[in-house]
C-alpha positions in Angstrom: 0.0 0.0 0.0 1.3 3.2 -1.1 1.9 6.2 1.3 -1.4 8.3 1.8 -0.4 11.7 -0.1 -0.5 14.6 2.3 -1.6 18.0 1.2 -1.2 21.8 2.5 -4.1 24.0 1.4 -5.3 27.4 2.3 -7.9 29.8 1.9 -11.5 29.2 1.6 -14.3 28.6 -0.9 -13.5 28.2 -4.6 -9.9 28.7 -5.1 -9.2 25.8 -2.6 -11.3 23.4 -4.0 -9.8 24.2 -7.1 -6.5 23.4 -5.7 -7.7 20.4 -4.3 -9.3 19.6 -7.9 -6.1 20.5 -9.3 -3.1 18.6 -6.8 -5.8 15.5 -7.1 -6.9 15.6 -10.4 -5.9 12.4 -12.0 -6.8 10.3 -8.7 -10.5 12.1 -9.1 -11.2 11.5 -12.3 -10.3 7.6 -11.5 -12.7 7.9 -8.5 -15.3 9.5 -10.6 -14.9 7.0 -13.1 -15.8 3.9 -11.1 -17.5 4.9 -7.9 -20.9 4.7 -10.1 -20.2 1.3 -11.2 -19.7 -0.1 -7.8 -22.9 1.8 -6.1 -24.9 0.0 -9.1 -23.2 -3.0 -8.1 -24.2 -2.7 -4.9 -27.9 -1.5 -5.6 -30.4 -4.1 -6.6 -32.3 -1.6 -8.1 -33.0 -0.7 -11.9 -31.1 2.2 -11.4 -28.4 4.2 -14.1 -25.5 6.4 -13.6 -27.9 9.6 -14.3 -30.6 8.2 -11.6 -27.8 8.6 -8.7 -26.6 11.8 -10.1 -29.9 13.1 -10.2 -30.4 11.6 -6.7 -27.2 13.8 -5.6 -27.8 17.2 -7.3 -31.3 16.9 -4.7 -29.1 17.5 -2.3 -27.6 21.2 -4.0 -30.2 23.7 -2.9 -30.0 22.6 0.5 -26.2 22.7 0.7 -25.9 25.9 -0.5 -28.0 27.4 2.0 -26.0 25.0 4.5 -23.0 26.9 3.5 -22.3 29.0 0.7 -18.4 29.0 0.9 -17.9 25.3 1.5 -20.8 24.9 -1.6 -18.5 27.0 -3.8 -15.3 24.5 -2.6 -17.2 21.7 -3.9 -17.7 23.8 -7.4 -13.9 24.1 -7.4 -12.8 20.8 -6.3 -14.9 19.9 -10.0 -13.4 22.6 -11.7 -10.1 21.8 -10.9 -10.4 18.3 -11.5 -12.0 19.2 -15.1 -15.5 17.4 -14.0 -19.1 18.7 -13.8 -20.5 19.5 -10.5 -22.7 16.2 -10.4 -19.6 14.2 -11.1 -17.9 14.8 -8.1 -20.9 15.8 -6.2 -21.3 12.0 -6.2 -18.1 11.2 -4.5 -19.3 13.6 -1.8 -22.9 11.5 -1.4 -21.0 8.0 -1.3 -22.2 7.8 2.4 -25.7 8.8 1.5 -25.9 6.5 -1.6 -25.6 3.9 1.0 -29.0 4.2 1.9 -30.5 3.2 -1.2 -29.3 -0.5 -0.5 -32.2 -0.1 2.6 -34.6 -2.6 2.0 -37.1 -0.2 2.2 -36.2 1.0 -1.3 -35.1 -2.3 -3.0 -37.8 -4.1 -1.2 -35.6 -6.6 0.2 -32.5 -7.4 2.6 -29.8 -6.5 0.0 -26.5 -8.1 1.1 -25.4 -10.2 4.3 -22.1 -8.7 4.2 -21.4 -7.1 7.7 -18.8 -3.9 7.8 -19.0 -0.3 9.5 -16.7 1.9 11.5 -16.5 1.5 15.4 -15.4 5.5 16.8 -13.9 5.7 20.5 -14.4 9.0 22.4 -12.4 9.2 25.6 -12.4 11.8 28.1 -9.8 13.1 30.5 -10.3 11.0 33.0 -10.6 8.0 31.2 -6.6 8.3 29.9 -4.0 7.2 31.4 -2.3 11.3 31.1 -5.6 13.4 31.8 -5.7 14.3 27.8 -8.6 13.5 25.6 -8.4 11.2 23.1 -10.6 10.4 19.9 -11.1 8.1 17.2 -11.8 6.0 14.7 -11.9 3.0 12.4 -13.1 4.2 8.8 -14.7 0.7 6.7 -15.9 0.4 3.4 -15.2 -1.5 0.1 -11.5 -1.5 0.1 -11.7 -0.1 -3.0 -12.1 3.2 -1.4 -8.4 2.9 -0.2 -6.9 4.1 -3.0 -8.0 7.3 -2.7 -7.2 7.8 0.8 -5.6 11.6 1.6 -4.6 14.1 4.3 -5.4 17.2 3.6 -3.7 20.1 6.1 -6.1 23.5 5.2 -5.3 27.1 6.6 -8.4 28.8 6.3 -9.1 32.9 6.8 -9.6 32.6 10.4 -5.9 31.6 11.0 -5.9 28.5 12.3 -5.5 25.4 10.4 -7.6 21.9 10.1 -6.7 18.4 9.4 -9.0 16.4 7.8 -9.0 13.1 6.5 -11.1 12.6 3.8 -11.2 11.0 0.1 -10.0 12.9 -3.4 -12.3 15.0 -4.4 -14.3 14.9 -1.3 -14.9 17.8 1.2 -13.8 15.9 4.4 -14.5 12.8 6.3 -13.0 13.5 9.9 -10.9 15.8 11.7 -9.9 18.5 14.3 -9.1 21.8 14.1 -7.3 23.7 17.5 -10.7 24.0 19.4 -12.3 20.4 18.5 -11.8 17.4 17.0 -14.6 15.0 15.1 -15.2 11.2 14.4 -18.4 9.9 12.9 -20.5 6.3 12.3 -22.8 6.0 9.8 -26.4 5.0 10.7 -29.1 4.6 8.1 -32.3 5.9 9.4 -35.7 5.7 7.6 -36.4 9.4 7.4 -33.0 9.9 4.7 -34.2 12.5 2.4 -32.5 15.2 0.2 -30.5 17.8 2.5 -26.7 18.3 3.7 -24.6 15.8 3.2 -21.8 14.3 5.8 -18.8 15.5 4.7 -20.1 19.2 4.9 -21.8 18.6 8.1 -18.3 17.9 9.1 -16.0 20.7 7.5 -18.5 23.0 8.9 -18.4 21.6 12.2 -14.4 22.2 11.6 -14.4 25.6 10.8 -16.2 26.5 14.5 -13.9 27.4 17.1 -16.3 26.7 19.9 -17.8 22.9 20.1 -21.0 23.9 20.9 -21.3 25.8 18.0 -20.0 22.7 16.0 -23.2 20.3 17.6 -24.9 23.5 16.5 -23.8 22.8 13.1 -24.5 18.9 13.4 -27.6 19.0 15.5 -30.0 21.7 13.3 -28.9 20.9 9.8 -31.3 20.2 7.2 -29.7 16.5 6.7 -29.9 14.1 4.1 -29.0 11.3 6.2 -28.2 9.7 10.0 -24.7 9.7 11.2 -23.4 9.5 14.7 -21.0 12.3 15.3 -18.8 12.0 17.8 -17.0 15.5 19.2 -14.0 16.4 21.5 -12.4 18.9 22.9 -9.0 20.0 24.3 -10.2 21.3 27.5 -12.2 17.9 28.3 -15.7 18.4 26.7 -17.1 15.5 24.7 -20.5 14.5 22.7 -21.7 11.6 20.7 -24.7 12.9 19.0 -27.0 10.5 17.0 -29.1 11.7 14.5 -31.1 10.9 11.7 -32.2 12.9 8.7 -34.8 14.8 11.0 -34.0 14.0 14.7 -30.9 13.7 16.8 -30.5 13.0 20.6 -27.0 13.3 22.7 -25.7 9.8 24.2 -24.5 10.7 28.1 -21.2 9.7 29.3 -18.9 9.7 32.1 -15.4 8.3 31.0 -15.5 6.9 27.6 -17.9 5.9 25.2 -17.5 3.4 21.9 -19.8 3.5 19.0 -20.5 1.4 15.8 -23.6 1.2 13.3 -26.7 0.9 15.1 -28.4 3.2 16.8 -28.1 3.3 20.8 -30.6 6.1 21.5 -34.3 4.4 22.6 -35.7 7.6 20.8 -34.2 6.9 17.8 -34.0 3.1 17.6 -37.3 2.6 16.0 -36.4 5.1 12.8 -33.6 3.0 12.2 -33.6 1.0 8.6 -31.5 -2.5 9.6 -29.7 -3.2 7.0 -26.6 -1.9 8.1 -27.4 -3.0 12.1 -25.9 -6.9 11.3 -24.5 -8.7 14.3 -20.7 -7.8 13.4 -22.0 -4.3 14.8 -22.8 -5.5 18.5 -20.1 -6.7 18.5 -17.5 -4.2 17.7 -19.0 -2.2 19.4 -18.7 -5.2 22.5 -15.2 -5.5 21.7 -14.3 -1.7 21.8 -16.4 -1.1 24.8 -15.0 -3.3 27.0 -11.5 -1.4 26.5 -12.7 1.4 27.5 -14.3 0.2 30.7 -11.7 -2.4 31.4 -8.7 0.1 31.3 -10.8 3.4 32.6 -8.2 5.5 33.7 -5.5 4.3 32.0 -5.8 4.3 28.0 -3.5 5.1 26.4 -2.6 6.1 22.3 -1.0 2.4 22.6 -4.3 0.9 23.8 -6.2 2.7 21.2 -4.0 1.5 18.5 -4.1 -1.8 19.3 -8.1 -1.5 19.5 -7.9 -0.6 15.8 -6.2 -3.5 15.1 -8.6 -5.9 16.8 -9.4 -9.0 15.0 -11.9 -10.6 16.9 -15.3 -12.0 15.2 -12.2 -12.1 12.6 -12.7 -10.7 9.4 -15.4 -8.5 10.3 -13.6 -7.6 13.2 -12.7 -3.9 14.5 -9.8 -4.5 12.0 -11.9 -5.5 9.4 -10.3 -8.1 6.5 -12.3 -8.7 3.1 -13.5 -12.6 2.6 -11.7 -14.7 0.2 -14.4 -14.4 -2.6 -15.1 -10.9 -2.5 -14.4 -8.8 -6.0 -13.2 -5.5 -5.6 -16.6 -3.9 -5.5 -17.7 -6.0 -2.5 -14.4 -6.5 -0.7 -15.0 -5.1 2.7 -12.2 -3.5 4.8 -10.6 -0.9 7.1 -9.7 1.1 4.9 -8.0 3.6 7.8 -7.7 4.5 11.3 -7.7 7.7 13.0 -6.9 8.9 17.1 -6.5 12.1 17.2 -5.4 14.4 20.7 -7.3 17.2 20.6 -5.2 19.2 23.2 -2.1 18.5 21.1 -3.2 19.0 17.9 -2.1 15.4 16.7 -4.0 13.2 14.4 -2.4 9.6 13.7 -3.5 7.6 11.0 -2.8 4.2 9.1 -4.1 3.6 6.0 -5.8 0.3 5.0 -5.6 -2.5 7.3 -4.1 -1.0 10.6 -3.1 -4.2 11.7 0.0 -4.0 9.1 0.4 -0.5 9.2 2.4 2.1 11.5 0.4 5.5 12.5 1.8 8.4 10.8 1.2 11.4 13.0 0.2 14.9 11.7 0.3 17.8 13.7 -1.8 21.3 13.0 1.4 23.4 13.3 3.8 22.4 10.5 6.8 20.6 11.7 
């Protein structure tokens, strides 16, 4: 596996997307080239490349009310790739696209293959030096692994974010010098056109209070259900489920581990199941009972090893595509994420952490 490129950007709006577009342009295009092939693959629906890009562009008037400037990113990220808006408006929705395998629009269960992320959210107390700590596995096809990236952005109000995210795509998780965010997907029933996730979370990066980041998360006009969970450096912390129309916070002392069902009793029942297989419970098991069994004493070392699990092997924590999977279908960890929201440090290893050493990135340059 190749080293995940790292880019600095700055600015805001159009001219950073376009130098996003630009820096990425061939990996884009190869992204855009394929990414409809495997949701139609994945989709037992009579459905064509111009169905799920008409699906996506639903989603435009709402984002740019959501936010004009990281709307007008997205236009440049297309324009400097050399794509159309819908083209790589698409890789942004790959999340939301998701939904359509509910059986609630193919009218059956669509695949027994069992995958999602498992997020970690740790307060001070819970760490073995008093400093938060966050996290995540990220799982999808392992396809997805190839377009990986880091992306290091200096906006206009002087300080910078780190975001990991996907070519071409606004942002997947991150922290900035006030907060930090991991997410889960969840696939309610209510999914609908609105904002889309990786939005949701640049703009929840370009707050510099967290409140005003759940804010962001919390009264958005979504298009989907996601569990975001947030940190920050002086000790606050929130996992906050939603779905398309509803959210509700999660309470917690020490630490709290997450994965792809819903935990909220208000929320449960608007959950579509699909995606809520057994391999869920039980990451979520497996990741849990770290954090309870070492309260008070996690460490980065702990957390690594947590992304590494391989229990319920190979849809583990550390999660390993079967031996007959194609590359459309082969499920994996594609990367892990801990980041310290009080130093500024993200560390990530790219597909399959289990054979991989975390690279750390820090907001300041070195």
């Amino acid at each position: 596996m190749n080293p995940t490129p790292f880019l600095e950007l700055s600015g805001q709006g159009r001219p950073l997307g376009q130098a996003h577009g630009e820096h990425f342009r061939d990996r884009i295009r190869e992204f855009s080239s394929t990414l409809a092939d495997l949701n139609l693959s994945n989709i037992p629906a009579r459905l064509s490349r111009q169905d799920l890009a008409d699906l996506c562009m639903g989603n435009v008037p709402h984002m740019a009310r959501y936010s004009p400037v990281l709307f007008e990113e997205l236009e440049g990220i297309a324009e400097g790739a050399g794509l159309g808006l819908a083209d790589v408006l698409m890789l942004n929705c790959f999340l939301e696209l998701n939904d359509l395998r509910a059986p609630m629009v193919t009218g059956r269960v669509v695949s027994s293959r069992d995958w999602g992320c498992t997020s970690f959210n740790l307060k001070p107390r819970a760490t073995e030096d008093g400093q938060p700590l966050l996290g995540q596995t990220y799982d999808m096809e392992k396809y997805f692994a190839d377009f990986n990236a880091i992306l290091r952005i200096a906006g206009p109000g002087g300080h910078a974010r780190l975001v990991f995210t996907l070519c071409g795509v606004l942002g997947l998780n991150g922290l900035n010098p006030f907060l930090a965010v991991a997410i889960n997907k969840l696939v309610p029933a209510d999914s609908r056109a609105g904002v889309i996730y990786p939005m949701l979370v640049r703009q929840a990066l370009d707050q510099e209070r967290v409140g005003d980041a759940l804010s962001a998360l919390a009264f958005a006009h979504r298009a989907s259900g996601m569990c975001f969970q947030l940190s920050s450096p002086d000790g606050l912390a929130f996992c906050l489920e939603t779905t398309a129309a509803r959210h509700d916070l999660l309470d917690f002392r020490h630490g709290l581990a997450h994965s792809n069902h819903y935990l909220s009793p208000a929320l449960r029942p608007l959950e579509a199941d699909w995606l809520t297989q057994g391999g869920s419970f039980v990451r979520l098991q497996v990741a849990q009972e770290l954090l309870d069994d070492f309260q008070g004493r996690i460490s980065l070392e702990h957390l690594k090893g947590l992304c590494a699990d391989h229990r319920n092997h190979p849809r583990g924590v550390c999660a390993h595509a079967l031996d007959h999977e194609g590359p459309h279908e082969a499920m994996a960890t594609i990367a892990a994420v801990i980041m310290e929201p009080k130093a500024g440090i993200m560390h990530f290893a790219g597909c399959h952490p289990c054979q991989q050493t975390f690279a750390s990135y820090g907001l300041a340059r070195p």
